[in-house]
N, C-alpha and C positions, 0 to 999 in steps of 0.2 A: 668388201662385202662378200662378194664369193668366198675367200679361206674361212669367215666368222662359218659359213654354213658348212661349208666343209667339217670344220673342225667340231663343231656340234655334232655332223655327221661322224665324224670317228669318235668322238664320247659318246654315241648309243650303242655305234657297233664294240666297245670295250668286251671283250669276254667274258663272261660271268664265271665261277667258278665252279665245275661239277663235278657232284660227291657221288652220285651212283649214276651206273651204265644208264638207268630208268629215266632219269632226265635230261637225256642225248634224243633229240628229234627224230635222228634216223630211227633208233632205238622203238621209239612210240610210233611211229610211222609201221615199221614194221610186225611191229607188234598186232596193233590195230588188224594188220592186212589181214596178218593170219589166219585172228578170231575171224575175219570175215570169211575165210576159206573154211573154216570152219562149220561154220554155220553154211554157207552155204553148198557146202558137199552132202549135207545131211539129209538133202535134198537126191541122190544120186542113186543111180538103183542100187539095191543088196548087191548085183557079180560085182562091183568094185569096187568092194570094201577092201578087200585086197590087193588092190594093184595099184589103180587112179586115186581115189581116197586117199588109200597111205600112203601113197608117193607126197602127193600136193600137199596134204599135210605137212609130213616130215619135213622136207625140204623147205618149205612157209616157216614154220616152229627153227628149225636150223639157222636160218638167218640171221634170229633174234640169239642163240644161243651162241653162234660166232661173234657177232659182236658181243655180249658180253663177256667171251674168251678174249677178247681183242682187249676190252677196257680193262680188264684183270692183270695182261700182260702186257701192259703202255709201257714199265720202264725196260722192255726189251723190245728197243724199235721193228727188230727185224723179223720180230714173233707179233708183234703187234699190226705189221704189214702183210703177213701170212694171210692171219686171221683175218683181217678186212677185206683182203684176197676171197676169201672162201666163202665169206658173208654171201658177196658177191656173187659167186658160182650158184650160193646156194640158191639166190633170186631170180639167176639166168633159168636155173631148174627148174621153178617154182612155174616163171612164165609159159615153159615149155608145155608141163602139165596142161595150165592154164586154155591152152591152144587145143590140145589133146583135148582137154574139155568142152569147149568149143566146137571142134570140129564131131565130135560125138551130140550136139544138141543139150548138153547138159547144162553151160550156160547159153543166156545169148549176148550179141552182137553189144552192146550196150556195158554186161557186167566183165565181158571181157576188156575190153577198151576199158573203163575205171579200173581196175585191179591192177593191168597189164602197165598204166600210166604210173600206177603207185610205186609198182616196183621199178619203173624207169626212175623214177623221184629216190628211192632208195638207193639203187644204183650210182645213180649221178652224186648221191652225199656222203657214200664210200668211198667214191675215188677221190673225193674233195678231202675228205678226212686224210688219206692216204699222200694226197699231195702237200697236208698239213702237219705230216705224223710227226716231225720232228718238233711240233708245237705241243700237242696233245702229247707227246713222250719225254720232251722238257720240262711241260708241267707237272708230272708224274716224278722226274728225277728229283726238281725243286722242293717236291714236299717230301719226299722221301730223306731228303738232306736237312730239312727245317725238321723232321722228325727225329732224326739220329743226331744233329745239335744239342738239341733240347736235352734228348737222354744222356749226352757228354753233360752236358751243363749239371744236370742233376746228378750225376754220378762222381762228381768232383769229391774229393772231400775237402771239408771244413779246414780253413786257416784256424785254428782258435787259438 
């Protein structure tokens, strides 16, 4: 009885197969955060349009543009570990701002604790990714090799 459920358990968890950075969780996770940096800086006085704004910004928006550096260069494991790397830094930054926000009154006690949580949940699925790359970089080899088959195949010429 136990392995039946087991094994039901490991046919939902099967991987699904994915075609763009955009339907990667972390991906939408971070995404998400962003816009919500976003929108909520907008809120912030005019002197820190230059400094706290474009910092938080940039580095929020960064995140999402290292990962999809990262899924672009999956079949170079060691550039593809870089990048999830620096996703990574970019959301340690992000938090920092966050805190700087914070502690200036701009946000309060509440939207900091949600945002601060998301990028921990971001965090924790980059390193997961990272501990996985030789999966997510295997998958990437395989199709790259089911591609260049195919184009031998079709490049044959004709017995007639």
């Amino acid at each position: 009885m136990r392995d039946e459920g087991r094994g039901m358990k490991d046919s939902r968890r099967k991987a699904r197969r994915i075609s763009s950075v955009r339907e990667l969780e972390v991906y939408k996770l971070a995404f998400g955060t962003a816009m919500e940096i976003f929108e909520i800086s907008k809120t912030f006085p005019k002197e820190e349009k230059y400094s706290l704004i474009d910092q938080m910004r940039r580095s929020s928006r960064s995140v999402c543009a290292n990962i999809a550096e990262c899924w672009r260069k999956r079949k170079y494991k060691a550039v593809f570990v870089n990048k999830l790397s620096d996703a990574a830094q970019e959301a340690a930054e992000t938090q920092t701002w966050l805190e700087f926000a914070l502690g200036c009154k701009y946000i309060d006690e509440n939207t900091f604790e949600k945002l601060d949580k998301k990028y921990e949940h971001v965090y924790a699925m980059l390193v997961n990714m990272e501990r996985k790359a030789d999966t997510f970089c295997k998958a990437e080899e395989d199709r790259l090799s089911s591609k260049r088959a195919k184009r031998a195949i079709i490049s044959l010429p004709s017995l007639k």
